[in-house]
C-alpha positions in Angstrom: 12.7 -19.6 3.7 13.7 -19.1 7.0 11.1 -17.9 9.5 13.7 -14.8 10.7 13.9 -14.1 7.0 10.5 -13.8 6.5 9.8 -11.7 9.7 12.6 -9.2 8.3 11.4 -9.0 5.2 7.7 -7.9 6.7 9.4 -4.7 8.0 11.0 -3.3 4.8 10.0 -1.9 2.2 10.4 -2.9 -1.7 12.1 0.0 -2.6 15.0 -0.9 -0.2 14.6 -4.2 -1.5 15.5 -3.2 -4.9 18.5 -0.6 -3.7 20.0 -4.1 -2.4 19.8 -6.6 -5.2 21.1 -3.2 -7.3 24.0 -3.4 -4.8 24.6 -7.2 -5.7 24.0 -5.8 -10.1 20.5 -7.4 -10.3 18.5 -4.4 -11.7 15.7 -6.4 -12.8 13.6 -7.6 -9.6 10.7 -5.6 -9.9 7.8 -6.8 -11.2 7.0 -4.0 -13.6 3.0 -2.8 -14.2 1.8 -4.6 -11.4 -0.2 -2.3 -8.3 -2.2 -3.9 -5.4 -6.1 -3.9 -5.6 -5.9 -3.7 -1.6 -3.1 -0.9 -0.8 -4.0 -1.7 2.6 -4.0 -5.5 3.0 -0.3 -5.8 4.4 3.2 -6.7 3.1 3.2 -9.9 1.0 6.2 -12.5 1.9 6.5 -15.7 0.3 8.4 -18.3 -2.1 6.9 -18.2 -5.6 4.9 -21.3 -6.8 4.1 -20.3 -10.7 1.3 -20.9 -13.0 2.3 -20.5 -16.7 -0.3 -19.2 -19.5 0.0 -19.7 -23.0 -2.2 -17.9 -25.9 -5.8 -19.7 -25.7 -6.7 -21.8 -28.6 -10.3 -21.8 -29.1 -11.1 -25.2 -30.0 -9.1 -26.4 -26.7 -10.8 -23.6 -24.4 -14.6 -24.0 -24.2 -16.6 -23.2 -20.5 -16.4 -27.6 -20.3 -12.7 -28.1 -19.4 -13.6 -26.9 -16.3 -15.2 -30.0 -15.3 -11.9 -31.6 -15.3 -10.2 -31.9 -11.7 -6.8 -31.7 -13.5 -7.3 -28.8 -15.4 -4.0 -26.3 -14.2 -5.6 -23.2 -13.2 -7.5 -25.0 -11.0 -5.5 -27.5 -10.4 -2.5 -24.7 -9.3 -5.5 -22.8 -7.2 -5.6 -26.2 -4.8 -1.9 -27.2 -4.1 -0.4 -23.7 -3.8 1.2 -24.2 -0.8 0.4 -22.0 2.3 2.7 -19.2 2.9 3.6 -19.4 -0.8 2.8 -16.6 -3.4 1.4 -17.7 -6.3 2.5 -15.9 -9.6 1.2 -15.9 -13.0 2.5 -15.1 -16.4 -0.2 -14.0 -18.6 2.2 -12.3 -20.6 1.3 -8.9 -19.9 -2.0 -9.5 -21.4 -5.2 -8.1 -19.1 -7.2 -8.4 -21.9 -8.6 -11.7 -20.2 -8.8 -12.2 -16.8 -6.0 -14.2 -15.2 -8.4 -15.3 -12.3 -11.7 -13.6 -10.3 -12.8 -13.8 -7.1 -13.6 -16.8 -6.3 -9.9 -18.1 -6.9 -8.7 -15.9 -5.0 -10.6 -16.4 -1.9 -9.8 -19.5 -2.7 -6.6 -18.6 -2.0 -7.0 -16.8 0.4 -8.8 -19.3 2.5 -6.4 -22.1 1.9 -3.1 -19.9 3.6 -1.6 -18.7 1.2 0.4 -15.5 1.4 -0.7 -13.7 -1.7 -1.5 -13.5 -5.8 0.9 -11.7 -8.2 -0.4 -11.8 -12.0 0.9 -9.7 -14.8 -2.3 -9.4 -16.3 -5.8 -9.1 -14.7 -8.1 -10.1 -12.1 -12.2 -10.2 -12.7 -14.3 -9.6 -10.2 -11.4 -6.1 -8.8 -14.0 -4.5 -6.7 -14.4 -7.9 -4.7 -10.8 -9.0 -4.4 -10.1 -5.1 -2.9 -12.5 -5.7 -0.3 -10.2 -8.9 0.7 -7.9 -9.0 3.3 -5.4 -10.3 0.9 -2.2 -8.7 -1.0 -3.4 -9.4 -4.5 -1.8 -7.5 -7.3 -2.4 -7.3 -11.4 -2.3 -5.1 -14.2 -5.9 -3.8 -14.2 -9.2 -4.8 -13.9 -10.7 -7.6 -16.8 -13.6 -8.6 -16.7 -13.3 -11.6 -19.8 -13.2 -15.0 -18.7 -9.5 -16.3 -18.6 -10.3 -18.9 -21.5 -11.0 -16.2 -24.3 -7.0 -15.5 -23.9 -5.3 -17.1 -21.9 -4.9 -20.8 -21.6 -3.5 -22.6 -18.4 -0.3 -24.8 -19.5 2.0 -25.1 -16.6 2.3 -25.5 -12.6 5.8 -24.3 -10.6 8.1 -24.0 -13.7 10.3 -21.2 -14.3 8.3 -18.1 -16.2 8.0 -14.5 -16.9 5.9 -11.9 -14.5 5.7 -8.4 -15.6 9.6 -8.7 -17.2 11.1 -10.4 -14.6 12.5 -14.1 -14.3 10.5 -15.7 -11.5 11.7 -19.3 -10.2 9.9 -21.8 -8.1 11.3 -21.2 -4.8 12.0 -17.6 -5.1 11.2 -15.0 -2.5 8.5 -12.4 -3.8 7.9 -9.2 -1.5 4.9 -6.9 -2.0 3.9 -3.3 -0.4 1.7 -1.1 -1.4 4.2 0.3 -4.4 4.7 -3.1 -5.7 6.1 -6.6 -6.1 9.9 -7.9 -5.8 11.2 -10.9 -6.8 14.5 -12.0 -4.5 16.4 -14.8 -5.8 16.3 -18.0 -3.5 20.1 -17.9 -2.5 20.3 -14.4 -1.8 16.8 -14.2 0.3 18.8 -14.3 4.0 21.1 -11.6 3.3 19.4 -9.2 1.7 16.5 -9.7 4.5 19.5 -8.7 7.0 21.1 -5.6 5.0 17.6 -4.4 4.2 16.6 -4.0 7.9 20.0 -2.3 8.6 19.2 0.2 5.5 15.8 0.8 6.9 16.9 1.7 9.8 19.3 4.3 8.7 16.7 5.6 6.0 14.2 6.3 9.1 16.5 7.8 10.8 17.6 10.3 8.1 13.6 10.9 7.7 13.0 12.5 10.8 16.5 14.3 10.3 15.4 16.1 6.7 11.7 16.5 8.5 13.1 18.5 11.3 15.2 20.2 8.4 18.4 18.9 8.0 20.6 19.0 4.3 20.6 16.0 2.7 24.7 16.8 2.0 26.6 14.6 4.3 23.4 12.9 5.8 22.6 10.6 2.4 24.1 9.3 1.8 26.8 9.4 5.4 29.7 10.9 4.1 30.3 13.2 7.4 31.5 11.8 10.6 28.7 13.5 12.7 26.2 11.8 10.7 28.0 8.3 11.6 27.9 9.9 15.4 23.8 10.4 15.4 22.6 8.2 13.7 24.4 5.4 16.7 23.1 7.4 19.3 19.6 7.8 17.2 19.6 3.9 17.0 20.4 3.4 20.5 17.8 5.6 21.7 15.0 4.3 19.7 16.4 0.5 20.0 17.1 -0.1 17.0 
């Protein structure tokens, strides 16, 4: 991703995001049943590197396979780039933790730009106390190994009903988490700070108390006429 990309993308918001990709027919970007433990903790930018679950098997799954070095959770945990997101699909199961705390200072620690699981994290009170955009389902408090077990690193997989790829741009607020398709990342970073602009602008016109007719969407003239003299006033 290109480092202007990722500086637009910081300034706009996922629900913009997802009135883009709609313009372009993708309706299914947004990671669905996901919310951040830390509303607070900042807007998450970064390319998706994937860890895949699979439903544990007991017999392959006791507390000892995480003695080995290679074993994927872990394994994904220490080569997750920096600046990367890492995503999970625990197919929409919190039943079992996907990760706890540890991990994700782990994470944290190491760079990367933030955690994305459609399932859940143990240890939530911890990981909201982070300074880190990390986002599940809801609190677990099972180990990952009664459910869930690790199978895969950066492949193509499933996050809360949405298609992530290795490589893809993921956005997160404090509503929720996008997923941008790697091709379309630069444009849609451009048209989204050209829609924020116009969607603040027409804020402060329906605060003062201004219709909504003619203003938003612009179909009058004089809206065209304010909102350039708005923009040049306020630089953007």
């Amino acid at each position: 991703m290109k480092p202007e990309t990722r500086e637009k993308l910081r300034t706009v918001s996922v629900a913009t995001l997802c009135t883009a990709l709609f313009k372009r027919g993708l309706r299914n970007q947004f990671i669905q049943d996901v919310r951040p433990l830390n509303p607070g903790a900042g807007t998450m930018v970064g390319e998706a590197f994937t860890l895949r679950y699979i439903p544990a098997r007991e017999d392959l799954n006791p507390l000892s396979v995480f003695q080995d070095r290679a074993h994927p959770q872990r394994k994904a945990v220490e080569e997750c780039p920096p600046d990367a997101v890492m995503v999970i699909d625990s197919r929409k199961d919190p039943r079992a933790a996907s990760a706890g705390g540890i991990l994700v200072s782990r994470l944290m620690k190491r760079g990367v730009a933030g955690v994305v699981t459609d399932g859940g994290f143990r240890d939530s009170p911890e990981i909201a106390q982070l300074p880190f955009p990390a986002y599940h389902n809801r609190p677990s408090s099972p180990t990952n190994l009664t459910l869930h077990q690790a199978i895969d690193i950066n492949g193509p997989i499933g996050c809360g009903d949405v298609a992530v790829f290795p490589g893809d741009v993921v956005v997160g607020d404090a509503e929720g988490v996008i997923v941008i398709p790697a091709h379309l990342a630069d444009e849609v970073a451009a048209e989204a700070v050209e829609m924020t602009a116009f969607e603040d602008f027409v804020t402060e016109e329906v605060l003062k108390g201004r219709s909504i007719l003619g203003l938003y969407p612009a179909t009058e003239e004089q809206t065209k006429v304010d909102f350039a003299a708005w923009r040049k006033a306020n630089g953007r």
